[in-house]
C-alpha positions in Angstrom: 86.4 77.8 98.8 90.1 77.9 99.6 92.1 76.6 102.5 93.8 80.2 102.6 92.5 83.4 103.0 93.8 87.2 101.6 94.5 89.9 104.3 95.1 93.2 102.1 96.5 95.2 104.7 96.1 99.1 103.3 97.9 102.3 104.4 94.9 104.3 102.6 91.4 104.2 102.4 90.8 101.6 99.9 88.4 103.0 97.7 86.0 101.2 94.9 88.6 101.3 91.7 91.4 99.8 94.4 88.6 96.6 94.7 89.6 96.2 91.0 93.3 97.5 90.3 94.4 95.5 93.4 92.0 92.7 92.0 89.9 92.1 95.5 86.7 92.0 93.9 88.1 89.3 91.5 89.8 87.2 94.3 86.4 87.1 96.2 84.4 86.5 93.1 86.4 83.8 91.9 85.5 82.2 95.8 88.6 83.5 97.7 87.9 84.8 101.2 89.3 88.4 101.5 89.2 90.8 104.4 90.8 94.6 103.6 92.7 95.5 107.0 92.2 99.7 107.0 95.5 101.2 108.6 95.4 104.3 107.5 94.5 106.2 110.5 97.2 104.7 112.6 99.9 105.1 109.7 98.9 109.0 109.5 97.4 109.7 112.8 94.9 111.5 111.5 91.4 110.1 109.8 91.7 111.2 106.1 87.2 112.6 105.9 86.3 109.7 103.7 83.7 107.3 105.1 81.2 106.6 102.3 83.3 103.5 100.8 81.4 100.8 99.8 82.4 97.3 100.1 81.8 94.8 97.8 80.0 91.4 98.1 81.8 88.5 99.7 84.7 91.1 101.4 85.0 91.9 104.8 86.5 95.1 105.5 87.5 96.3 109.4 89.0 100.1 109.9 92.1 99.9 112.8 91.8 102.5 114.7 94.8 101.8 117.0 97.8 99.6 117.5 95.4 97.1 119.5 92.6 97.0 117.1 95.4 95.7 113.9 96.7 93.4 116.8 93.5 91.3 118.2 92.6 91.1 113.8 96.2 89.3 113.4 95.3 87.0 115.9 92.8 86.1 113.5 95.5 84.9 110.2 96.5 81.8 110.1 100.3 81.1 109.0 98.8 79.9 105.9 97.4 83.0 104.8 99.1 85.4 102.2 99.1 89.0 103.7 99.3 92.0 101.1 100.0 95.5 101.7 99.8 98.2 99.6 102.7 100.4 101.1 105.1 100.0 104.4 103.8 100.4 107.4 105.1 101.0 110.5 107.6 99.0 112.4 105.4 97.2 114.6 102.6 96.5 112.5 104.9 94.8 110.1 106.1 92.7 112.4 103.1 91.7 114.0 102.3 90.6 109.7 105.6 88.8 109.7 105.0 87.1 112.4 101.6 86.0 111.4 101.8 84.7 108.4 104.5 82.7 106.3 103.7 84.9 103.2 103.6 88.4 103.3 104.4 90.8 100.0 103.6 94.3 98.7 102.0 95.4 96.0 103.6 98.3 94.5 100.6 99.4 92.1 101.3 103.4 92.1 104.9 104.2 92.4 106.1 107.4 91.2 109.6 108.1 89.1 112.1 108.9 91.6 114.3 110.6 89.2 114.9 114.2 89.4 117.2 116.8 88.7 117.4 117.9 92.0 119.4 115.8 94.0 118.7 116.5 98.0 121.5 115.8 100.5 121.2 114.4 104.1 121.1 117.3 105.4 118.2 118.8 103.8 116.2 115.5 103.8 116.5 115.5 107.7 116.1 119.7 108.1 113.0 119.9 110.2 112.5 117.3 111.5 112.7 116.2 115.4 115.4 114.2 116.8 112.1 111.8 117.4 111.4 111.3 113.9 114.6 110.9 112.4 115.4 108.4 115.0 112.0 106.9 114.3 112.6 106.5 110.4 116.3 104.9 111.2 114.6 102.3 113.0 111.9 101.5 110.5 115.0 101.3 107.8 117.3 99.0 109.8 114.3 97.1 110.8 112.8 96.3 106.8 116.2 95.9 105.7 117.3 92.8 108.3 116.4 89.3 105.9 114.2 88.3 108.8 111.5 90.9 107.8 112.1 91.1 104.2 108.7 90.8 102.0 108.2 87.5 101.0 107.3 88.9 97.6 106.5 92.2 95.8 104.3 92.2 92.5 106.2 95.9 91.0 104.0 97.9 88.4 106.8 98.2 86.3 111.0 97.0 87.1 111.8 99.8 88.8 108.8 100.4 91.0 110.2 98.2 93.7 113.6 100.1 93.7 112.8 102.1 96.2 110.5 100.8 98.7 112.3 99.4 102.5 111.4 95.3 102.8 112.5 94.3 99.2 115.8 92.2 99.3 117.6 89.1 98.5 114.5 87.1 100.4 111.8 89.0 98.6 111.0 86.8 95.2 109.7 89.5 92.4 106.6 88.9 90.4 105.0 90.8 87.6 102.7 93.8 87.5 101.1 96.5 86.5 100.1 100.1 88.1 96.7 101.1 89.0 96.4 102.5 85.4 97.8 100.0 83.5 95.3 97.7 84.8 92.6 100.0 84.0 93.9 100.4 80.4 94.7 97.0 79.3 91.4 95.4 81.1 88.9 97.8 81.7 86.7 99.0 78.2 87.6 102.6 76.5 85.0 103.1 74.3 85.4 104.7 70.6 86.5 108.6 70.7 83.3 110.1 69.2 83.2 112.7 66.9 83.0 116.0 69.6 85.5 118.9 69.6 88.8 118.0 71.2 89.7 119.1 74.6 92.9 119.6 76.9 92.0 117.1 79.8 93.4 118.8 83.4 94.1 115.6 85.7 93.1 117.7 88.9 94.6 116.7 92.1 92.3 119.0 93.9 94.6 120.7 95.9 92.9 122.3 98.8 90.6 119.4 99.6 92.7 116.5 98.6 92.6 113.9 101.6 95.9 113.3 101.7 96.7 116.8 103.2 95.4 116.0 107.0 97.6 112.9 106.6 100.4 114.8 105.7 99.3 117.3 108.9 99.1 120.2 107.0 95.6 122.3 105.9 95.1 124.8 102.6 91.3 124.9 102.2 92.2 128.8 103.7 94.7 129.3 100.3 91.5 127.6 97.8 90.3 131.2 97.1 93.3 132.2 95.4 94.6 128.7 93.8 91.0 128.3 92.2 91.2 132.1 90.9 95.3 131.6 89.6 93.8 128.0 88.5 90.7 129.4 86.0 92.3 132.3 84.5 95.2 129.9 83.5 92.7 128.1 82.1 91.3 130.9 79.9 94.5 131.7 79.1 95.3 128.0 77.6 91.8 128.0 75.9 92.3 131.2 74.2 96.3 129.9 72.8 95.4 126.5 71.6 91.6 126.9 70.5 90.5 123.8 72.7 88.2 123.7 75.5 89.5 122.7 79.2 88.2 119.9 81.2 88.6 118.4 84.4 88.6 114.9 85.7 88.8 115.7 89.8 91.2 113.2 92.0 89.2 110.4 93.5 89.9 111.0 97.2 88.7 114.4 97.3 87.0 115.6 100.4 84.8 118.1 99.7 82.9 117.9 96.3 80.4 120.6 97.0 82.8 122.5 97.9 85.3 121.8 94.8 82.3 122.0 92.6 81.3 125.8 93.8 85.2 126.7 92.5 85.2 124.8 89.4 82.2 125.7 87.9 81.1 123.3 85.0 84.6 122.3 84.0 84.6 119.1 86.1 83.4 115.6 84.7 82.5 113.3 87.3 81.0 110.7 85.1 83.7 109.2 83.2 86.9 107.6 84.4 89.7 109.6 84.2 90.7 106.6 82.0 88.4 107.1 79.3 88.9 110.8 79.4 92.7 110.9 78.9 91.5 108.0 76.1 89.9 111.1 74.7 91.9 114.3 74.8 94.0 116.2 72.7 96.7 116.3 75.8 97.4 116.8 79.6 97.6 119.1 82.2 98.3 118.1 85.7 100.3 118.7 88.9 101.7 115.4 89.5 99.0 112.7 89.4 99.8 109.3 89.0 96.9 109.2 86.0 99.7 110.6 83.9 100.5 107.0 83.5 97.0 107.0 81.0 99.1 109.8 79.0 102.3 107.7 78.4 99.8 105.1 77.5 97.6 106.7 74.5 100.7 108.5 73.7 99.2 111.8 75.1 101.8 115.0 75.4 101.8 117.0 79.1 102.5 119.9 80.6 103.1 120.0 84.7 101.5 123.0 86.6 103.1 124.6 89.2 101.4 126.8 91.9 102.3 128.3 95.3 100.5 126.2 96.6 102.6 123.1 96.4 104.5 122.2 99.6 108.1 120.8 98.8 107.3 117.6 98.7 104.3 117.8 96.0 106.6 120.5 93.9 109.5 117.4 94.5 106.8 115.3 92.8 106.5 117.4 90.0 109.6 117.9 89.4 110.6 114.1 88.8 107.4 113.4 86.3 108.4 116.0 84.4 112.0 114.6 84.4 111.0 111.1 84.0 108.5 112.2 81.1 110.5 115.1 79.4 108.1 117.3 79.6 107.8 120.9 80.7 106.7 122.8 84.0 104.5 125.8 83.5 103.3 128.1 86.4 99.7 128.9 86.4 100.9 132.6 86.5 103.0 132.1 83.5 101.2 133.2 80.1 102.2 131.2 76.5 104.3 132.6 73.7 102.8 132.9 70.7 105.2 129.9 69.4 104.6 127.1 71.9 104.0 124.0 71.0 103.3 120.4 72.9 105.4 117.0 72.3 106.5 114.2 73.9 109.2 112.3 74.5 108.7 108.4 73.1 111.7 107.5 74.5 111.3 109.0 77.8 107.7 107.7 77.4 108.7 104.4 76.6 111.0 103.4 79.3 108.8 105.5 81.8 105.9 102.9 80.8 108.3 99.2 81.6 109.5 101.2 84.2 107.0 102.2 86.6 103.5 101.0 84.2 103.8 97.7 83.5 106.2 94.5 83.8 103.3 91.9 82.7 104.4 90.0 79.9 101.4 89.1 78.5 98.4 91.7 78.6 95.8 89.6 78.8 96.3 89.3 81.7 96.2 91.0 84.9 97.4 91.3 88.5 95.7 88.8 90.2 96.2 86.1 87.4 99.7 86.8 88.3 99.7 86.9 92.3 97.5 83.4 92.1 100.2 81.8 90.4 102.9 82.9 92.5 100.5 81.7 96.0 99.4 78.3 94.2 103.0 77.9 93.2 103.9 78.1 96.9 100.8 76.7 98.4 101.4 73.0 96.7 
């Protein structure tokens, strides 16, 4: 067993394919003591629905459900420890880290491309919003940025996945990486496309029930009526231009399946990874879904969906995929010309995947071959 023990310190529930992508299961199979720190109710202030998460073997797991829960479990890490989060959190809980522990990093596993064609000023970044908040957000900036509570290190899926996270600077040593989907590309099996009919593969984000929508303190289960209706006859409409069937592999932290199922009918396949699906397909549909990292993998053309439903920063979202992947937006109201075709990029496709997919040098290996290193390296 080792001297040192991992604290993953997660902003979001950590759900069973995080135990792999962030390579927790591995650590504590491979005899490392691991405990996953759950901060996402304090970080959102809101509980997110999802409770049935099961924890694997030989991992400890404790939900913070205030400022003073995180702070008696510090009390617990010993400076030798290596702390790991999976997103910033806020001022004080970072510090509290910091002061902890004499190795703390980030893993940046799911960043999005921040390029877009719309470039928002001050002003409208700040419109809104209470003098409380901005305030708030100024002091969580100056406070990442000072050297003293740099990272220690941050393993970026990708070069430029780091580029715009707080806590990364002249301190923070860089190691290699690879996104969630990366890792589930390069190290977990595909099998053999069979022989079936092709299909267009709709990477659903679940809109109405997505968990993230109480953390962002907002609700649209009331709108699902009419984003499911706009939703399947768009569907029908792409089915009856390109000749394929539509399926649809449904966003992990959804809320409400019974629910979700009632609207999608039989479209949705719940039991294959979204992985092995996008393996399969003709091409992709989707929102804004980090999965599209699967499509620039297999080489798999995409449209982006717009709906009404999107709130600004979602549509924002959308906006730079479908910058970053050349692709094009379509509205689920809008109908095909007889004429349309689908491509992709490969350039745009390639420097999306060093950017933001993988930095790895070697893929046999994977994230945790990596971090191990780097700790050992500093451990001696």
């Amino acid at each position: 067993m080792s001297k040192f023990k991992f604290w993953y310190v997660s902003i979001v529930r950590v759900s069973e394919r995080e135990y792999f992508s962030f390579g927790i299961k591995k650590l504590a199979d491979l005899g490392f003591s691991v405990h996953i720190v759950d901060i996402s109710e304090i970080e959102w202030n809101s509980s997110d629905g999802i409770s049935s998460i099961i924890t694997p073997e030989n991992v400890e797991r404790s939900i913070c459900h205030t400022v003073n829960d995180y702070e008696e479990l510090m009390h617990n890490v010993d400076e030798n420890d290596i702390i790991v989060f999976n997103g910033n959190a806020k001022v004080k809980l970072h510090k509290l880290a910091m002061n902890n522990s004499n190795l703390v990093g980030i893993q940046l596993m799911g960043a999005q491309p921040a390029s877009t064609i719309e470039k928002k000023s001050i002003l409208d970044r700040i419109s809104g919003k209470s003098i409380k908040s901005i305030a708030a957000q100024l002091f969580k900036v100056w406070t990442y940025r000072r050297p003293k509570y740099n990272y220690d290190f941050v393993q970026s899926g990708g070069i430029k996945a780091k580029d715009n996270y707080l806590g990364v600077g002249a301190k923070t040593d860089i190691i290699q990486g690879q996104s969630f989907d990366g890792f589930s590309a390069f190290h977990q099996v595909t099998e053999n496309k069979d022989n079936s009919t092709p299909y267009i593969l709709l990477i659903d984000q679940c809109l109405p029930f997505h968990s993230d929508n109480e953390k962002m303190g907002y609700n649209i289960e009331s709108k699902a009526d009419g984003y499911f209706a706009r939703l399947e006859a768009f569907l029908v409409r792409v089915e009856n231009k390109f000749g394929l069937r539509v399926l649809i592999s449904p966003h992990p932290r959804m809320k409400d399946h019974l629910a979700y199922k009632k609207y999608i009918g039989k479209r949705a396949i719940f039991d294959k990874t979204t992985n092995q699906l996008v393996h399969d397909c003709a091409w992709c549909l989707t929102h804004y879904s980090t999965a599209l990292n699967y499509a620039v993998i297999y080489n798999k053309p995409v449209i982006m969906l717009d709906d009404e439903i999107l709130i600004d920063r979602e549509r924002w979202m959308l906006k730079s995929y479908a910058h970053a992947l050349g692709c094009e937006i379509i509205s689920t109201e809008e109908k095909f010309d007889k004429n349309h075709t689908i491509s992709i990029s490969k350039d745009k496709y390639r420097m999306l995947y060093q950017d933001y997919i993988n930095s790895i040098d070697s893929i046999d290996k994977d994230n945790i071959d990596v971090l191990l290193e780097y700790v050992q390296s500093k451990r001696r």
